[in-house]
VOPAGU-2260 file (C-alpha; in pm, 1 decimal, decimal comma):
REM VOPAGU-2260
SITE   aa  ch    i         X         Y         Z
SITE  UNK   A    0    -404,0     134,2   -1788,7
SITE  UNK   A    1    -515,2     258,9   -1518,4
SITE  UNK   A    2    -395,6     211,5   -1147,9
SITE  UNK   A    3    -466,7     136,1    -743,8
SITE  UNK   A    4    -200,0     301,8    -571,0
SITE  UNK   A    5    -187,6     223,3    -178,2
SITE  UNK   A    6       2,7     548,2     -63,4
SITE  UNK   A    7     228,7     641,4     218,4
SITE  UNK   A    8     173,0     260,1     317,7
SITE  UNK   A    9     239,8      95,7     662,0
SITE  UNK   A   10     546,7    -135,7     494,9
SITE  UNK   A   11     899,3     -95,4     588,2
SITE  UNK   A   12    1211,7    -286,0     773,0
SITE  UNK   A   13    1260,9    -227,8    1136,5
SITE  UNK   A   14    1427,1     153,5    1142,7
SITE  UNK   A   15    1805,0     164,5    1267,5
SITE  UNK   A   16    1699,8     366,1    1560,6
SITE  UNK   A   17    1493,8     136,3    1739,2
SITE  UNK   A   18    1698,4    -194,3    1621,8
SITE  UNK   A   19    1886,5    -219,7    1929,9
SITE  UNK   A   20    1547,7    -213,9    2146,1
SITE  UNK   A   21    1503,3    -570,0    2361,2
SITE  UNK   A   22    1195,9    -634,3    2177,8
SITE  UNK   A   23    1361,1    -602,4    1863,9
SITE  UNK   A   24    1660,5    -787,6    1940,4
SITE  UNK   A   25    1426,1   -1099,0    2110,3
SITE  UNK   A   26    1237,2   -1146,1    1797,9
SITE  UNK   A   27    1523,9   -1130,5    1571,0
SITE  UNK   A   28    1697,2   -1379,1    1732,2
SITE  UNK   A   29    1408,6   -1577,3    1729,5
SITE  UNK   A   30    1330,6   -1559,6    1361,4
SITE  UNK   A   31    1700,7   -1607,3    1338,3
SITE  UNK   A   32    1756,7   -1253,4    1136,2
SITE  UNK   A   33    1913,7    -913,6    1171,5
SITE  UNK   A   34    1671,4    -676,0    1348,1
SITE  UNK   A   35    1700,0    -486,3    1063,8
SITE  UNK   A   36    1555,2    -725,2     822,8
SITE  UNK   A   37    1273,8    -797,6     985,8
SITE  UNK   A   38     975,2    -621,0     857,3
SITE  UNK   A   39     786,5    -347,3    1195,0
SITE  UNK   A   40     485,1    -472,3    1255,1
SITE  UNK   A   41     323,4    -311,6    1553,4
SITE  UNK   A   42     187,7    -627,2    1702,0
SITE  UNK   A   43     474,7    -765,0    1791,3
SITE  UNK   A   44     723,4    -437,9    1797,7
SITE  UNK   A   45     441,2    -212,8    1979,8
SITE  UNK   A   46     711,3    -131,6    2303,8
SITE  UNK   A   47    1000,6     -82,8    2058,5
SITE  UNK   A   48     767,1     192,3    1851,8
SITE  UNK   A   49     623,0     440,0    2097,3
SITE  UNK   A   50     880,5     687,5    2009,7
SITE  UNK   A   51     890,0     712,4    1675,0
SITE  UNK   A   52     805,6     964,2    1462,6
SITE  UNK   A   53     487,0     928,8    1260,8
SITE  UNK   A   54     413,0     625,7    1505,1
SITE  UNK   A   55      74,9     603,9    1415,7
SITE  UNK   A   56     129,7     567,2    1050,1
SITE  UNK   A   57     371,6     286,8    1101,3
SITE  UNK   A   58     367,6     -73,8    1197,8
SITE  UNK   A   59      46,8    -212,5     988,1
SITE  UNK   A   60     197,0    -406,6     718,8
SITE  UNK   A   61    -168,5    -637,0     770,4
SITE  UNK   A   62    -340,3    -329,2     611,0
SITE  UNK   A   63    -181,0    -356,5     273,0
SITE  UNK   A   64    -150,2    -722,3     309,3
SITE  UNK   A   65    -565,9    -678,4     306,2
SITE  UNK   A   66    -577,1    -444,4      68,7
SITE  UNK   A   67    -363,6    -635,2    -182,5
SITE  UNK   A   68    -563,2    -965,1    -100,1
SITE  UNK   A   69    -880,1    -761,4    -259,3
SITE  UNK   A   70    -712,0    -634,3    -545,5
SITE  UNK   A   71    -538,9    -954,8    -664,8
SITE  UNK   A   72    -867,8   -1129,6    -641,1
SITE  UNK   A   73   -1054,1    -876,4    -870,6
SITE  UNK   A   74   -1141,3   -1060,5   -1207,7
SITE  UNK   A   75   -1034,5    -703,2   -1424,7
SITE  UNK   A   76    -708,4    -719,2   -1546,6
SITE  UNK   A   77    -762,7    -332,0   -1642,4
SITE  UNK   A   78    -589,9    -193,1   -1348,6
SITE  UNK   A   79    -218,7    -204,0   -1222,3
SITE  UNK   A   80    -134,0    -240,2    -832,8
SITE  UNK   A   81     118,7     -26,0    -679,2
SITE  UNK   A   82     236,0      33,2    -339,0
SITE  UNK   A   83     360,3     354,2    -228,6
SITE  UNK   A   84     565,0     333,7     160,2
SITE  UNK   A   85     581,6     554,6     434,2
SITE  UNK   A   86     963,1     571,0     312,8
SITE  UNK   A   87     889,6     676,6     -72,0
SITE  UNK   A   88     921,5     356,9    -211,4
SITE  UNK   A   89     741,8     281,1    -472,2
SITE  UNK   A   90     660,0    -120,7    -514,3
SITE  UNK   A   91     449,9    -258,0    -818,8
SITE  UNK   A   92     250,3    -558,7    -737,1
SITE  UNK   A   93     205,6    -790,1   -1091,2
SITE  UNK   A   94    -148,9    -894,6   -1136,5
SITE  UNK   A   95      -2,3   -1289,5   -1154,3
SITE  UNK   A   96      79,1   -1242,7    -831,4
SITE  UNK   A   97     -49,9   -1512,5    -583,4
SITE  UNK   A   98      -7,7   -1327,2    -246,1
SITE  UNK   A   99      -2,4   -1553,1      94,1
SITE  UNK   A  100    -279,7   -1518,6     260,5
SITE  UNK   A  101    -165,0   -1619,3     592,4
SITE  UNK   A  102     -28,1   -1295,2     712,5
SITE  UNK   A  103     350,0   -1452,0     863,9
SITE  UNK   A  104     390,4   -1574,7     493,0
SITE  UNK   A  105     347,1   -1269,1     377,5
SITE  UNK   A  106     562,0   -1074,4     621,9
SITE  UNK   A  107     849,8   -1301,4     535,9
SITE  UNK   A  108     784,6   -1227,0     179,3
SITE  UNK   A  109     778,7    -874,2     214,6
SITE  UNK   A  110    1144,2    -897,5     388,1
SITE  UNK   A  111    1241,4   -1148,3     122,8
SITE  UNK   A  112    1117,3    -841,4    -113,4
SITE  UNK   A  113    1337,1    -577,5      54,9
SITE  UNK   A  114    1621,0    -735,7      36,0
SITE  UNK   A  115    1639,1    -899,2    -271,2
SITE  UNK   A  116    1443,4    -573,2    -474,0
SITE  UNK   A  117    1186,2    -827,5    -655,6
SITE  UNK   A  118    1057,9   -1176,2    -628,6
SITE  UNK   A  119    1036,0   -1412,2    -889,4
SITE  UNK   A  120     854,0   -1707,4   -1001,7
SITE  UNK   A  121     851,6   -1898,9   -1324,5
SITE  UNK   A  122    1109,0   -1632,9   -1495,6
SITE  UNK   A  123     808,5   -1341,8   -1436,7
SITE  UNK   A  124     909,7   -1051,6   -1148,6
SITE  UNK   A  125     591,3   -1083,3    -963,7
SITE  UNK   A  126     709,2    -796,5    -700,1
SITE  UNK   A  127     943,7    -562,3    -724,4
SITE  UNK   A  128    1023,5    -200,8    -604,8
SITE  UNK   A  129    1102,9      64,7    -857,6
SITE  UNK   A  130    1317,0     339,6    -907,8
SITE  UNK   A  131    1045,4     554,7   -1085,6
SITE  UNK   A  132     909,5     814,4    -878,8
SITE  UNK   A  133     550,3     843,2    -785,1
SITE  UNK   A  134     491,4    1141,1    -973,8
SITE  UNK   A  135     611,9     958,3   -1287,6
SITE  UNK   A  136     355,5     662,8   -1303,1
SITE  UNK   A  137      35,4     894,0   -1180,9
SITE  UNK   A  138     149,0    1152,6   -1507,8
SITE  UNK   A  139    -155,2    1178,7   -1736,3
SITE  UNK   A  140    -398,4     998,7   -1530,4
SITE  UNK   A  141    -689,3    1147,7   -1347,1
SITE  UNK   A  142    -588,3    1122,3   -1032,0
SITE  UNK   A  143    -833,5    1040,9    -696,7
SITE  UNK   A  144    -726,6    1059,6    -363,6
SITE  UNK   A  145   -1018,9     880,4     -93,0
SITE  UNK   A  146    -928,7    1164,9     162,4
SITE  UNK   A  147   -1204,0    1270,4     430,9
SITE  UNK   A  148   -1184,1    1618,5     350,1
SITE  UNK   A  149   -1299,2    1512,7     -14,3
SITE  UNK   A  150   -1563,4    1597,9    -232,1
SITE  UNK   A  151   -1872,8    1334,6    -238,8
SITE  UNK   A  152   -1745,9    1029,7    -455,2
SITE  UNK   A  153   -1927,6     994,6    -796,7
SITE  UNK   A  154   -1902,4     635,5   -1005,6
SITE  UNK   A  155   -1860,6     856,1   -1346,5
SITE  UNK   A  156   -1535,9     976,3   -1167,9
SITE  UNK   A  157   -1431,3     634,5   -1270,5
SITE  UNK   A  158   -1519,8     680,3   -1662,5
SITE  UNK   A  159   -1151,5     824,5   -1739,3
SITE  UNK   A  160    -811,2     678,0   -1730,0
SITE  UNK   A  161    -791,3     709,2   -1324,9
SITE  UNK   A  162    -499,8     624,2   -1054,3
SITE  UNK   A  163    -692,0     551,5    -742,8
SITE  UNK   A  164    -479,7     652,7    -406,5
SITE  UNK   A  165    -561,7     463,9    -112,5
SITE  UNK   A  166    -398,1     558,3     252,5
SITE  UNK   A  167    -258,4     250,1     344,9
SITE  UNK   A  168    -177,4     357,1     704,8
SITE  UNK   A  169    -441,8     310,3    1021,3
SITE  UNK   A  170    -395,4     680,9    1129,5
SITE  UNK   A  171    -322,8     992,7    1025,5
SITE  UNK   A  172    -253,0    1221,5     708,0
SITE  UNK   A  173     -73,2    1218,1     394,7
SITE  UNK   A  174     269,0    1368,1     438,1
SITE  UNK   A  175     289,7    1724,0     228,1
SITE  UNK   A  176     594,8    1581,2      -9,9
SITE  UNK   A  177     351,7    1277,2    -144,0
SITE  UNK   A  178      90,5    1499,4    -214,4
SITE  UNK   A  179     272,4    1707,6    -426,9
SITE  UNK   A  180     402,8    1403,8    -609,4
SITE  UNK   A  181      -2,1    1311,2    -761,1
SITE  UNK   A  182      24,7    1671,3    -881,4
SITE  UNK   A  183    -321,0    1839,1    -974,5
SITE  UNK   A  184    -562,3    1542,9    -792,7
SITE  UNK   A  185    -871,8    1557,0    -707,0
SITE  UNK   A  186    -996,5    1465,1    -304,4
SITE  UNK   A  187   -1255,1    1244,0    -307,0
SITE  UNK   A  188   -1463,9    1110,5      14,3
SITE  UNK   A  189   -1707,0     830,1      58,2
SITE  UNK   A  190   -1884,9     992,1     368,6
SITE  UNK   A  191   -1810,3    1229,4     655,5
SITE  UNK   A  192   -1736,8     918,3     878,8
SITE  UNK   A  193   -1354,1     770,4     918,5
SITE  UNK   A  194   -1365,6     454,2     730,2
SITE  UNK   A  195   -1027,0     172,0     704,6
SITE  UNK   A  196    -837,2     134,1     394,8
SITE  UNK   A  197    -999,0    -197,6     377,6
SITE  UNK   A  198   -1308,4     -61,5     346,2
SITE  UNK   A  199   -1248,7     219,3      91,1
SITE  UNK   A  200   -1050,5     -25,9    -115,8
SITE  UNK   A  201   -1342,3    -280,8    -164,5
SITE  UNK   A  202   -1624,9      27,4    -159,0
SITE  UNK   A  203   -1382,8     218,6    -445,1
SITE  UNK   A  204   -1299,2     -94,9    -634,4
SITE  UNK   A  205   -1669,6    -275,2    -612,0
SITE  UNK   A  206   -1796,4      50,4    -797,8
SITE  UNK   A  207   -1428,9      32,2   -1048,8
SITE  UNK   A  208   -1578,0    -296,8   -1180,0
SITE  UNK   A  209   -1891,1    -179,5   -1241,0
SITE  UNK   A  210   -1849,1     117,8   -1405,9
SITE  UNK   A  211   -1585,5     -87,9   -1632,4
SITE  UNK   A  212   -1785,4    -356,9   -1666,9
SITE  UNK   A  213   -2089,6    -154,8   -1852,2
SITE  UNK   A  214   -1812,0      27,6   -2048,7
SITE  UNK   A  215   -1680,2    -312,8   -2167,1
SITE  UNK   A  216   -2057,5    -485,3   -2240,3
């Protein structure tokens, strides 16, 4: 099977250190939760944030909300949806998933998600995170990473068993310890130009079905 992996994602829980912050504290008492259940999201924590570390990559929970809206909707079922956080969690997405599109729906999900360690509907785990290791599901796979310092894409990368790594942060590089994790992968860039996750995701996964589809005709 192969896989879309959304790595070092923008998804996490407000951190300890910046719980206490006014901002955090007003919109936790208005969403009548602990500040520390509440799931950072830049647009409304942007004051609380400037300080920490790795600010850039944090805070964008609407990019793999995006992301993940693409992927469900693709009519293959030959591919497996993971995502990868800023915080080494690794999260697998089932393809019977029905994600809320409105983005509050799916915030509250998401915290739902980290505290209860999977969601379930109809006696299926639809979300859950895992206690595998990165390295462990990318093992034996060819393994792409969209990266800007990349060699030129090519479709008939696509013609093996692949996991396809997606940055799912706005800004940025891949820390050192995740890249280690995909273990020998192979950089891959769609142009010189800086381009959103949103955009490699549907460019990458437009020329997935493709290539899949001619295999399977």
């Amino acid at each position: 099977m192969d896989l879309f992996i959304l790595l070092d994602s923008s998804l996490e829980l407000v951190p300890k250190e910046i719980s206490n912050h006014p901002v955090i504290v007003s919109d936790a008492r208005r969403r009548r939760k602990k500040a520390t259940e509440l799931l950072l999201d830049d647009s409304r924590h942007h004051l609380a944030m400037r300080n920490l570390k790795h600010r850039e990559k944090r805070g964008r929970a609407d990019i793999v909300h995006q992301c993940l809206l693409l992927l469900l909707d693709s009519p293959l079922k030959s591919f497996d949806i993971f995502v990868h956080t800023i915080n080494d969690e690794l999260i697998r997405v089932s393809r019977d998933t029905r994600l809320p599109r409105n983005y509050n729906r799916f915030i509250g999900l998401m915290e739902d998600l980290f505290k209860k360690r999977k969601i379930e509907a109809n006696g299926k785990i639809l979300i859950e995170i895992l206690d595998t290791d990165l390295s462990e599901i990318v093992r034996g796979k060819e393994v792409l990473l969209l990266s800007e310092q990349g060699k030129s894409f090519e479709a008939k990368m696509l013609e093996k068993e692949v996991a396809i790594c997606i940055g799912g942060f706005a800004h940025g590089d891949f820390f050192e310890k995740t890249l280690k994790k995909l273990g020998k992968y192979k950089a891959v860039s769609l142009g010189k130009e800086s381009y959103t996750s949103l955009y490699v995701t549907s460019k990458i996964l437009c020329e997935y079905e493709r290539v899949r589809t001619v295999e399977n005709s």
